[in-house]
Structures are given as structure tokens and as C-alpha cells.
DRENPA-3360 file (N, C-alpha, C; in nm, 2 decimals, always signed):
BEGIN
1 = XXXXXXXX = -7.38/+7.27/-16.43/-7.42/+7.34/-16.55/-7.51/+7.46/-16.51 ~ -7.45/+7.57/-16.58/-7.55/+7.69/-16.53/-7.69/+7.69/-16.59 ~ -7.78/+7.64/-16.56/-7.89/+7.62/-16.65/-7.98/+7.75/-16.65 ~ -7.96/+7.87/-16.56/-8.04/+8.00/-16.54/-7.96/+8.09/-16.69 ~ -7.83/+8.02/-16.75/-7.75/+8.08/-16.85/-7.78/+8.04/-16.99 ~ -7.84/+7.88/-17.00/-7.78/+7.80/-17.11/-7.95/+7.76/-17.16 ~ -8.03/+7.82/-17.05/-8.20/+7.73/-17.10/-8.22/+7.81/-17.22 ~ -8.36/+7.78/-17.30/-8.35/+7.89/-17.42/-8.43/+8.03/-17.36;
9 = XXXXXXXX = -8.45/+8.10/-17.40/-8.47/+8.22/-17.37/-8.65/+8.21/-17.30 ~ -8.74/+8.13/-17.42/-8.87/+8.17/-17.35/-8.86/+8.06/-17.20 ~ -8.78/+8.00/-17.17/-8.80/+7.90/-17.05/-8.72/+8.01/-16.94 ~ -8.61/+8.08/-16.99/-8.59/+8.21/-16.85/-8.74/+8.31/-16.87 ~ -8.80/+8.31/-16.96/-8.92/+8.42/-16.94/-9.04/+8.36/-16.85 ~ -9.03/+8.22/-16.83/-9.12/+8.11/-16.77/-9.05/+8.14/-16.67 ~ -8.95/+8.10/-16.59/-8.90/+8.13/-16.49/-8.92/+8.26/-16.44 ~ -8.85/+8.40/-16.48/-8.91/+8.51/-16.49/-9.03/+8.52/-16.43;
17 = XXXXXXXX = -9.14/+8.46/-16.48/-9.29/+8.49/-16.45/-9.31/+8.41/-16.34 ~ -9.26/+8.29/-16.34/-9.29/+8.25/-16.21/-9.21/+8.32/-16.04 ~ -9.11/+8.39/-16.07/-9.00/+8.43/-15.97/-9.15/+8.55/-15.91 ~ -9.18/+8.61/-16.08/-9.26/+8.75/-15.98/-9.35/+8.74/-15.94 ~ -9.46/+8.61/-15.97/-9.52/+8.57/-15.92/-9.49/+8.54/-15.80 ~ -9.43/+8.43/-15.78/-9.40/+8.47/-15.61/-9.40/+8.51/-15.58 ~ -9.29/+8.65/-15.59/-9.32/+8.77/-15.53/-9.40/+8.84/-15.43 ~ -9.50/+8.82/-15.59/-9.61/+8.92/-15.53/-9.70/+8.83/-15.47;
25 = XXXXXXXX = -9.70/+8.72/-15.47/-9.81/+8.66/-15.37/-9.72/+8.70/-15.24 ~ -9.61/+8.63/-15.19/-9.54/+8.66/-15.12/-9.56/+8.83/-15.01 ~ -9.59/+8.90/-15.12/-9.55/+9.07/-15.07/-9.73/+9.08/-14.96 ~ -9.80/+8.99/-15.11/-9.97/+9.03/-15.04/-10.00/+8.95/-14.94 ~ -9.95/+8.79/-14.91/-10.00/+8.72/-14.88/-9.92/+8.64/-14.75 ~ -9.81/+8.68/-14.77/-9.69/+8.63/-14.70/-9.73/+8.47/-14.70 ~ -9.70/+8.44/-14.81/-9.73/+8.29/-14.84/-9.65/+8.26/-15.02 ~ -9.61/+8.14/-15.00/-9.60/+8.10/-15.14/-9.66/+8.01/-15.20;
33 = XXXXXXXX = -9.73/+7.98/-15.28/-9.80/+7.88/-15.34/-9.69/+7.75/-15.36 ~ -9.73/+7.62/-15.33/-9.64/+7.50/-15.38/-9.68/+7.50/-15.54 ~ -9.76/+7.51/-15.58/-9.75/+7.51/-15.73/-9.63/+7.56/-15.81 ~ -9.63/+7.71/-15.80/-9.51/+7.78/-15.82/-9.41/+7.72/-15.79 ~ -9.35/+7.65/-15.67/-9.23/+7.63/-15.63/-9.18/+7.50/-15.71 ~ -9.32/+7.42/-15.74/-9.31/+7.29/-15.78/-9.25/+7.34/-15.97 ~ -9.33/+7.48/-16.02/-9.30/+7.50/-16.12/-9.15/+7.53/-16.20 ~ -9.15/+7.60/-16.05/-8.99/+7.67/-16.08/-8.90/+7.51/-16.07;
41 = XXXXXXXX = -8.93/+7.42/-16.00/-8.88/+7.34/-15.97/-8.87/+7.23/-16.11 ~ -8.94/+7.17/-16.13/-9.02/+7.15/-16.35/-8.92/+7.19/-16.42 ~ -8.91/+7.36/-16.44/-8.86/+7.41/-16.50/-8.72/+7.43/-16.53 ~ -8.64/+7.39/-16.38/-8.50/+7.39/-16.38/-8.50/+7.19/-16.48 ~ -8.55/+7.11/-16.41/-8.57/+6.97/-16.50/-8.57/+6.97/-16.63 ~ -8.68/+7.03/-16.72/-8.70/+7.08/-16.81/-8.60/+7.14/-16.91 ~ -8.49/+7.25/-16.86/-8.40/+7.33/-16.91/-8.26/+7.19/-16.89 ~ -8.25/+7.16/-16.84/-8.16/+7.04/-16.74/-8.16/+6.94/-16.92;
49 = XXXXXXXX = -8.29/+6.92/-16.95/-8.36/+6.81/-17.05/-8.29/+6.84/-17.22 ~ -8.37/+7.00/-17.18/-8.32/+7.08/-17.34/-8.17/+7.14/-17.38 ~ -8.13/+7.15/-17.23/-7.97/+7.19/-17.25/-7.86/+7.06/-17.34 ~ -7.92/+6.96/-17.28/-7.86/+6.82/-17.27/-7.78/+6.75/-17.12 ~ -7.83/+6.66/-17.10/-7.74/+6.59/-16.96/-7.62/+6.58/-16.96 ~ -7.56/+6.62/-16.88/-7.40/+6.66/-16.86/-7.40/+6.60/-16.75 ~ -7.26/+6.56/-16.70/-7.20/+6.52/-16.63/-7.21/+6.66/-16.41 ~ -7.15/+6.76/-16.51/-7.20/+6.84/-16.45/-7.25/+6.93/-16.33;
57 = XXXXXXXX = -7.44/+6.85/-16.43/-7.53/+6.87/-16.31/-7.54/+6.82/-16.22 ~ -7.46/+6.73/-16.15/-7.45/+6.71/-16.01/-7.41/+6.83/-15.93 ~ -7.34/+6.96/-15.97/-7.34/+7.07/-15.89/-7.50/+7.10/-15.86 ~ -7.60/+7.12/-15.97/-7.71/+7.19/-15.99/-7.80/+7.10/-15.83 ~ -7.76/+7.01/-15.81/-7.83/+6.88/-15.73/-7.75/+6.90/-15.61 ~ -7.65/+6.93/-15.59/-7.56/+6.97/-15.47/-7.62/+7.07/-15.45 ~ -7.65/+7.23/-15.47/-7.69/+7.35/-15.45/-7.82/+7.35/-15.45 ~ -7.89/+7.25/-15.48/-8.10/+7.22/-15.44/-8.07/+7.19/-15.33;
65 = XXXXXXXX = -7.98/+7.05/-15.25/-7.97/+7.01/-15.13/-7.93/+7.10/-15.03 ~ -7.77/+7.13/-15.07/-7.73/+7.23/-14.94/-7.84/+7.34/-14.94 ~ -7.92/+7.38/-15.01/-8.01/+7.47/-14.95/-8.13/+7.44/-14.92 ~ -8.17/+7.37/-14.94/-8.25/+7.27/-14.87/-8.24/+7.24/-14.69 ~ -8.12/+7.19/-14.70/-8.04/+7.15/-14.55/-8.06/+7.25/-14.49 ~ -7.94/+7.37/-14.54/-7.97/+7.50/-14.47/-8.05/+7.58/-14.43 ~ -8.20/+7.59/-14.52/-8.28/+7.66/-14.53/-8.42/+7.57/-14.42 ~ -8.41/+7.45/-14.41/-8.49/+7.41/-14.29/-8.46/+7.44/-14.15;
73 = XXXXXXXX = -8.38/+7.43/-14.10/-8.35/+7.50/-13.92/-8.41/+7.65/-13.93 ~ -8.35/+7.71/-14.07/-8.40/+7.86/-14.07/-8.54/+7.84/-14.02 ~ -8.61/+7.78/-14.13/-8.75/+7.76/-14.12/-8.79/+7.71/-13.95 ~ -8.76/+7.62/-13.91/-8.78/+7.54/-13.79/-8.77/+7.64/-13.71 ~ -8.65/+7.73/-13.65/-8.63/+7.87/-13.57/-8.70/+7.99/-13.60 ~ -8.82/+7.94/-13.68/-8.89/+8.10/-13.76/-8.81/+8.18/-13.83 ~ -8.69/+8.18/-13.86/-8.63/+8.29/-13.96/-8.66/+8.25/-14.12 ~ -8.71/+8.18/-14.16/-8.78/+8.20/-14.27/-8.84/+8.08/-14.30;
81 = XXXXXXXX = -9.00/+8.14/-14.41/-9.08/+8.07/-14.41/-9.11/+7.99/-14.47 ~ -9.15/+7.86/-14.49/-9.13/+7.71/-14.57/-9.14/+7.74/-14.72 ~ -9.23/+7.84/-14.72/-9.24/+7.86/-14.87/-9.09/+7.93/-14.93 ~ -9.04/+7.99/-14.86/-8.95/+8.08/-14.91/-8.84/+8.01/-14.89 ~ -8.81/+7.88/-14.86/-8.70/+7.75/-14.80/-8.74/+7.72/-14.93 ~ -8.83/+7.65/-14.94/-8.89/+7.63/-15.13/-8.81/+7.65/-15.25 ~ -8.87/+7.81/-15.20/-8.89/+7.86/-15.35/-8.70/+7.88/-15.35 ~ -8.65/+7.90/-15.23/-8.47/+7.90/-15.29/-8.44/+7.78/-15.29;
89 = XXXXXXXX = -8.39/+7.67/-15.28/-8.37/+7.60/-15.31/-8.40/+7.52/-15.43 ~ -8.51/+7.54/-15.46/-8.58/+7.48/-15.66/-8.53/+7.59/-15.71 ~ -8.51/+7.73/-15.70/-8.42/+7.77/-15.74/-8.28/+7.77/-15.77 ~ -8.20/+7.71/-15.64/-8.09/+7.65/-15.64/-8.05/+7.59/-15.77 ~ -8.15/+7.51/-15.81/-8.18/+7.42/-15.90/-8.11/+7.47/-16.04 ~ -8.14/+7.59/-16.07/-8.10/+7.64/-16.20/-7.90/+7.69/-16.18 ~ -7.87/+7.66/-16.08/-7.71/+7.67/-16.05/-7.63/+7.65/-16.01 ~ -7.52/+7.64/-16.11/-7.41/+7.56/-16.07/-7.37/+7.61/-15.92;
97 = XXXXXXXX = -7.25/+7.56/-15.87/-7.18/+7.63/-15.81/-7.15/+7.76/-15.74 ~ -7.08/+7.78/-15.92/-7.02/+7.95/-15.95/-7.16/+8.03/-15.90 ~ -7.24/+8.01/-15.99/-7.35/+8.07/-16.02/-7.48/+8.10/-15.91 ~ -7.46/+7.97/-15.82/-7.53/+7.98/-15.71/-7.49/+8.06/-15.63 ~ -7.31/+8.04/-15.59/-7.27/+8.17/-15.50/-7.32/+8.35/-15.57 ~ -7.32/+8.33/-15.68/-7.37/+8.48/-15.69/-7.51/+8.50/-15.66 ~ -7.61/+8.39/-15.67/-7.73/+8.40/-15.68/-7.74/+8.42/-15.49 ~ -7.70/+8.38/-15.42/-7.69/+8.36/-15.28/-7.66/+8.54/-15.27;
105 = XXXXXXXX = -7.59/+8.59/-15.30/-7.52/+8.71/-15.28/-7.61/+8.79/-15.32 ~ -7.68/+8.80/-15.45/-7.79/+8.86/-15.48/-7.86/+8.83/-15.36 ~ -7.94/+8.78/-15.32/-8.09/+8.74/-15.27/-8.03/+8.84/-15.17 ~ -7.92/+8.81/-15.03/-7.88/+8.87/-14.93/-7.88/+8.96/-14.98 ~ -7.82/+9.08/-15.06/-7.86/+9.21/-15.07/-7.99/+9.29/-15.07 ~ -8.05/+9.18/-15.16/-8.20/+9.20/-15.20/-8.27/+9.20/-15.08 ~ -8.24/+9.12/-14.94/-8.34/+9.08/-14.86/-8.27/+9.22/-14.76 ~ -8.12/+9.29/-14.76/-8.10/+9.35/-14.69/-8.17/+9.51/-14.73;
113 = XXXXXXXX = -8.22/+9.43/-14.85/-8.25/+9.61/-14.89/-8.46/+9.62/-14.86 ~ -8.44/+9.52/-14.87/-8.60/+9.48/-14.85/-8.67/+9.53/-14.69 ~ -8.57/+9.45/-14.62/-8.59/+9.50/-14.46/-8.59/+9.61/-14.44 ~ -8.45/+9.68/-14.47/-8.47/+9.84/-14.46/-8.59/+9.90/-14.52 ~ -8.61/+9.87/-14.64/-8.77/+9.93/-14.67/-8.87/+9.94/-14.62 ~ -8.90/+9.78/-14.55/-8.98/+9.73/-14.45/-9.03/+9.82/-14.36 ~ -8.89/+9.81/-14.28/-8.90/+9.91/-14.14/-8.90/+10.06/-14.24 ~ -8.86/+10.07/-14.27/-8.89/+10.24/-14.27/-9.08/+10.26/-14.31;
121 = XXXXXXXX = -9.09/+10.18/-14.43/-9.23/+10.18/-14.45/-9.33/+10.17/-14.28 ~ -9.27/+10.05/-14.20/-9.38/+10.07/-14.14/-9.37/+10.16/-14.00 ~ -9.23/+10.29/-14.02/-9.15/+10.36/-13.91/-9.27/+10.48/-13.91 ~ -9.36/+10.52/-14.04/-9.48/+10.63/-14.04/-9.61/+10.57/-13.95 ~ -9.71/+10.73/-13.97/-9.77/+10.71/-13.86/-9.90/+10.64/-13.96 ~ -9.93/+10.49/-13.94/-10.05/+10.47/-14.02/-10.21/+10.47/-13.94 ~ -10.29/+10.44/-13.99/-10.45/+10.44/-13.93/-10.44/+10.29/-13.87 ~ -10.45/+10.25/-13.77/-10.50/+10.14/-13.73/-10.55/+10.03/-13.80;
129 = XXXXXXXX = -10.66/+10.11/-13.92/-10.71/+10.06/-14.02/-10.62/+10.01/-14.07 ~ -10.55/+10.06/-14.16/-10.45/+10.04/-14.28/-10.32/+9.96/-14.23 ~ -10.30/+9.92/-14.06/-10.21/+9.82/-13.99/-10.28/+9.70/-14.02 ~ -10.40/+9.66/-14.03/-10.48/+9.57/-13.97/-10.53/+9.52/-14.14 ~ -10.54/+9.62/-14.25/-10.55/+9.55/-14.36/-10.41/+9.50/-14.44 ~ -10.34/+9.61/-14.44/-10.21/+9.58/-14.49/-10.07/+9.47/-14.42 ~ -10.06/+9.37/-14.46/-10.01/+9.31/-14.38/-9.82/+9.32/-14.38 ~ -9.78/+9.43/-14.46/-9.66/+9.46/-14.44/-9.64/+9.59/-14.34;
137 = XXXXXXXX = -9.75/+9.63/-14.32/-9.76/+9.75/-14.18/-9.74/+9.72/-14.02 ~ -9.81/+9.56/-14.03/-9.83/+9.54/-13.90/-9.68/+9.53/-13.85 ~ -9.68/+9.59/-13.70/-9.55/+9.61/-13.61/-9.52/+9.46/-13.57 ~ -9.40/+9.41/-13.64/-9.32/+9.28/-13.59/-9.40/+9.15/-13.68 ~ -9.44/+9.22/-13.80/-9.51/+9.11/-13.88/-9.31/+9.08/-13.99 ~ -9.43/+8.98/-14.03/-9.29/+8.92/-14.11/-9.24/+8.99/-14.27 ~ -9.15/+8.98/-14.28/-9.12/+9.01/-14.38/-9.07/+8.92/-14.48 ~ -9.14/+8.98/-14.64/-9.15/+8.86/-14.77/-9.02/+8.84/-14.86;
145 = XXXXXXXX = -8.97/+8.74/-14.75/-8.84/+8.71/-14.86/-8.86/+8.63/-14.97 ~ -8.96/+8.62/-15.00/-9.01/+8.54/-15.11/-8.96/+8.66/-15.26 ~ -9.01/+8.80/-15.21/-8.92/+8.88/-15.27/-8.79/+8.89/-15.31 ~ -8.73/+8.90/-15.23/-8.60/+8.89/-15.22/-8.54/+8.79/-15.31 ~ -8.59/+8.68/-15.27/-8.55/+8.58/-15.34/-8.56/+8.55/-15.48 ~ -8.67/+8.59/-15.51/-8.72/+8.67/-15.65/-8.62/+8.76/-15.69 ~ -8.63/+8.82/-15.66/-8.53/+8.95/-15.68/-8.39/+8.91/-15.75 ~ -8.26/+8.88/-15.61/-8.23/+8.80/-15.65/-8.15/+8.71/-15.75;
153 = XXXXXXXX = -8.26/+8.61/-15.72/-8.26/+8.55/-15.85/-8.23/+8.58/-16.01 ~ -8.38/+8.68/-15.99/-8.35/+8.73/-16.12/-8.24/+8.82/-16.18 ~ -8.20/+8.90/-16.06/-8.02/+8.96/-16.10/-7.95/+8.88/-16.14 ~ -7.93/+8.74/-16.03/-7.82/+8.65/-16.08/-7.82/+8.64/-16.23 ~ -7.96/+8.57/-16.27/-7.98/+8.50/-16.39/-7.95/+8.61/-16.51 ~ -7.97/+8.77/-16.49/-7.96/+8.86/-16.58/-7.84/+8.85/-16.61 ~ -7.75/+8.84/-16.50/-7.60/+8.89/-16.50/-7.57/+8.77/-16.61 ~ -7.57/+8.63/-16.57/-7.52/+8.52/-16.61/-7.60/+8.50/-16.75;
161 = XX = -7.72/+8.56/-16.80/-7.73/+8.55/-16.94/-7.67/+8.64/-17.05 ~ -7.57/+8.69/-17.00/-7.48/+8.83/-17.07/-7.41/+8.80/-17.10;
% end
């Protein structure tokens, strides 16, 4: 059940707020709060509750795990960070199948367009200073797919509430 389609409207604005949240902790902090992830995580439950139980949602529970599964080695190899293994997968949460493959396709664009930003942002010439405060400057620092993931997300869910 596509629940990022079918929840009522102020529960995608709840989602919504928590995705940018992430975000931007993510952009400033390169961290994600478990709160948030736990929320996003609630909140797919929640919509799962108000939609009505279907049969279904066992896709919604297949697409939390396989990215779950998938998204730890990532994490384990350093290619992405536990929070951001998290926050996609409780996201997972809000989609089916269908729905997840788009939301997957989103995020990858979003993260390919992210990096390029990345690098070119930190390709100028900055102050030492402004490497050493800003933590998206620093040369070979990480980059916040917590964004992305946000990002995203939220396309998916736009597209699929139309």
C-alpha cells in the first residue's frame, strides 16, 4: 500500500517537516537525529493505522527491510552514514513496491546532483577559516545524503500524491 499516497494530507505535511528536518540537520551537522528517523518511522505506522490494514502492506515491510539489508554494508564500508541507512529505509516504510522503486530513483538523482554541487562548491578558493567552520567545504569531508534522501523522498511522494 502506497501510504506516502493514501495518508491524509496533514500526516504528508508531518512527514514533509520531518524529511526537511533532516535535511538540514544533516547539511549543518552531517548527522541525523534518531528521534526524527524514529518519527518518520511512527508516522509511516500511523498512516499504515488511518489508511486501514490491508493485506498489502507486506510490500511496505519488504522495502523497510531490503533497505535496511542493503543500506548496512553501505554503512559498514563508509559509503553512507547510519543515520542516512535510517532515515531511508523508515522511509522505505511509506512504499509499496511500485512506489519505492521511484522513490529509490529520486533519492539517486538527488544525491547525483548533490555531489556535483558539493564538489563544485568546495572546487573555489575559500579562507582556511571558512574550511574549518563550514563543514561542507572541508576537502574529502562527507557529503549529506540525508539531503538527498529528503529530497527524494519528497519528489516521490509529490509525484504519487497527484
Amino acid at each position: 500500500m502506497n501510504l506516502a499516497a493514501l495518508s491524509p494530507q496533514w500526516l504528508a505535511i508531518v512527514l514533509t517537516v520531518l524529511l526537511l528536518a533532516a535535511a538540514v540537520e544533516d547539511a549543518v551537522r552531517l548527522r541525523i537525529a534518531n528521534i526524527v528517523v524514529l518519527l518518520v518511522l511512527a508516522g509511516a505506522v500511523l498512516a499504515a493505522f488511518l489508511t486501514g490494514p490491508q493485506l498489502s502492506l507486506w510490500q511496505n515491510g519488504a522495502v523497510f527491510i531490503v533497505l535496511l539489508l542493503l543500506g548496512t554494508p553501505m554503512f559498514a564500508a563508509g559509503k553512507l552514514g547510519g543515520g542516512d541507512v535510517k532515515l531511508l529505509a523508515a522511509l522505505g516504510l511509506w512504499f509499496d513496491l511500485k512506489g519505492a522503486l521511484w522513490m529509490i530513483v529520486a533519492v539517486a538523482l538527488a544525491g547525483g546532483v548533490l555531489a556535483l554541487l558539493v564538489l563544485a562548491v568546495r572546487s573555489f578558493n575559500w579562507s582556511d577559516d571558512a574550511r574549518k567552520r563550514i563543514i561542507l567545504l572541508r576537502p574529502g569531508g562527507g557529503i549529506p545524503y540525508g539531503v538527498a534522501i529528503a529530497a527524494g523522498g519528497l519528489i516521490a511522494m509529490g509525484f504519487q500524491r497527484i
